[in-house]
C-alpha positions in Angstrom: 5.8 4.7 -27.3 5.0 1.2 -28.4 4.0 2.3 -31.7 7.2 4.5 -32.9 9.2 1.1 -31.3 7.5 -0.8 -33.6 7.6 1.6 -36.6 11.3 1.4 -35.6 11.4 -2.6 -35.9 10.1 -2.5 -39.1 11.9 -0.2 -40.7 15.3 -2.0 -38.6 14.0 -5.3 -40.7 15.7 -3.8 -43.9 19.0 -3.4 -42.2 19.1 -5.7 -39.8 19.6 -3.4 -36.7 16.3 -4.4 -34.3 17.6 -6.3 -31.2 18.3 -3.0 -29.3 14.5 -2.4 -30.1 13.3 -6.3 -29.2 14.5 -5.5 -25.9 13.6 -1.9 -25.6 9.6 -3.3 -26.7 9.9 -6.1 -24.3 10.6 -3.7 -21.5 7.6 -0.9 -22.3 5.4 -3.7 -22.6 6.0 -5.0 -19.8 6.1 -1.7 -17.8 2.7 -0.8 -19.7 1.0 -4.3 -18.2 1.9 -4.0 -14.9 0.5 -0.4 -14.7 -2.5 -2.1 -16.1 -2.6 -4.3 -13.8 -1.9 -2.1 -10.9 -4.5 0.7 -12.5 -1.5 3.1 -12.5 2.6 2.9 -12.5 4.1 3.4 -8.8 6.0 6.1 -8.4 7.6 6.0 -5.5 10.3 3.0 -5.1 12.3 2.0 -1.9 11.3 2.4 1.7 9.1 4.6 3.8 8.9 5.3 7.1 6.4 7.4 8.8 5.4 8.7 12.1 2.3 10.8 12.4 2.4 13.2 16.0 -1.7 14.6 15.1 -4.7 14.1 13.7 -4.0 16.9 11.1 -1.6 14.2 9.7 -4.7 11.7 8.7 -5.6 13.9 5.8 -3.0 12.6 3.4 -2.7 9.2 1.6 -0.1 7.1 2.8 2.1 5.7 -0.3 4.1 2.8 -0.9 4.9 2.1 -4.5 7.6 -0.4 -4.8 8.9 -1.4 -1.9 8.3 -1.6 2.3 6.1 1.3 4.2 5.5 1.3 8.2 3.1 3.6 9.0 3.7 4.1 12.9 0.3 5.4 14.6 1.5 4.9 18.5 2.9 8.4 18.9 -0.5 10.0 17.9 -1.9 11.8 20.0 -5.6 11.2 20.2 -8.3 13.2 21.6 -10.9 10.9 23.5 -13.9 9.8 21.6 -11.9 10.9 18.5 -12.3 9.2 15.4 -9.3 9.5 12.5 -9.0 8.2 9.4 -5.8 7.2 7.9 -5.6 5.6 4.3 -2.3 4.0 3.2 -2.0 1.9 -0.5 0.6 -0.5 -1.9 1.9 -1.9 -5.5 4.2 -4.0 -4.4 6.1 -5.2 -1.0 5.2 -5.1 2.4 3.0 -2.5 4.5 2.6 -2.3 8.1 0.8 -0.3 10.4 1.4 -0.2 14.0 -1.1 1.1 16.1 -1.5 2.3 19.7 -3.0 -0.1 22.6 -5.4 2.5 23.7 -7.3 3.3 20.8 -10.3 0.8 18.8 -9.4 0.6 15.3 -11.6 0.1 12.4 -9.4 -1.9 9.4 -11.0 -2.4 6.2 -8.4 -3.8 3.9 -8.4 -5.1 -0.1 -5.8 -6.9 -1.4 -5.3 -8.1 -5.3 -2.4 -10.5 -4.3 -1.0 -11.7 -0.9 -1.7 -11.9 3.0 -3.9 -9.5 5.2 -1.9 -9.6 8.8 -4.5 -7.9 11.4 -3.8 -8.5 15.2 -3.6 -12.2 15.4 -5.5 -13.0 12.1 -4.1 -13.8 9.2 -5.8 -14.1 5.4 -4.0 -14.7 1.9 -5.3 -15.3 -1.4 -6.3 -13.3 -4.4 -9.2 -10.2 -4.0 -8.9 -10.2 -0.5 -11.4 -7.6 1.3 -11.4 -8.2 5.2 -13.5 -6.0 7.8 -11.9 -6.4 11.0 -12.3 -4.9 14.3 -9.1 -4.6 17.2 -10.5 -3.4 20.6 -8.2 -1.2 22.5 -5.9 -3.1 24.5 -5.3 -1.0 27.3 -8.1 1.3 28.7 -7.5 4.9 28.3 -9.0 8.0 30.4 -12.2 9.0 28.8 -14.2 7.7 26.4 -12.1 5.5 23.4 -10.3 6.9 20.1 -11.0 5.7 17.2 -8.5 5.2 14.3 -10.1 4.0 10.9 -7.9 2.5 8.8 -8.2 2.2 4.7 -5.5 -0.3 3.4 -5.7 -1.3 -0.1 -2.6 -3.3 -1.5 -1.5 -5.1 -5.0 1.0 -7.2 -5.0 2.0 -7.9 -1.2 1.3 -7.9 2.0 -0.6 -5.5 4.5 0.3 -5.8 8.3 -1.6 -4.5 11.4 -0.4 -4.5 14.6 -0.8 -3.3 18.0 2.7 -1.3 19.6 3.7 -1.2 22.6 
């Protein structure tokens, strides 16, 4: 697309027609470089809410493109001694994941730009990658679920908290 924009400006250079095509360029360029950066162009812009009910739920990937995403985990329902997997990305905005009190949950989040929110702790900066570990915070019957959690964001921040 570039390439027949600028074919375009040069042939607009004889009559005098390019700015329509200045700012058309500027704009793909720009679009192009931030999918770059990103490693591909978000797709899906605005907000998200979602409320998994099973562990049949985990096997998708959790999307935010543009925009805010809650992922709300407390209405699982959790086998004991289960362990689920969810993984959630970001491009840009906010993501948080709320978790139940009874189960441990395993984060492991990477972040190219912004703040890593888990439980109390809270890390910003550029290539974040943070390990973290939230014990359950009430005791359930039988042994404890575990919930691993795959976060990886862009631009933004990523969120994980314990519900009530």
């Amino acid at each position: 697309m570039l390439i027949t924009v600028g074919a375009g400006l040069l042939v607009a250079t004889w009559f005098g027609r390019g700015a329509g095509l200045v700012a058309l360029g500027t704009v793909l360029a720009l679009v192009i470089g931030a999918g770059l950066m990103f490693g591909h162009l978000p797709r899906k812009i605005g907000s998200a809410t979602w409320s998994p009910t099973s562990v049949a739920e985990s096997g998708r990937v959790y999307e935010v493109g543009i925009g805010d995403g809650t992922l709300d985990l407390t209405e699982l329902e959790l086998p004991p001694g289960a362990k689920t997997t969810f993984r959630a990305t970001l491009s840009v905005g906010e993501l948080v994941v709320i978790v139940p009190p009874t189960a441990r949950v395993e984060v492991h989040a990477t972040s190219r730009v912004g703040d890593i929110s888990i439980g109390q702790s809270v890390e910003g900066g550029t290539d974040l990658k943070v390990n973290r570990v939230l014990e359950p915070e009430v005791r359930p019957e039988g042994a404890v679920p575990t919930i691993v959690l795959n976060l990886k964001g862009g631009v933004g921040d990523l969120e994980v908290r314990v519900g009530a």
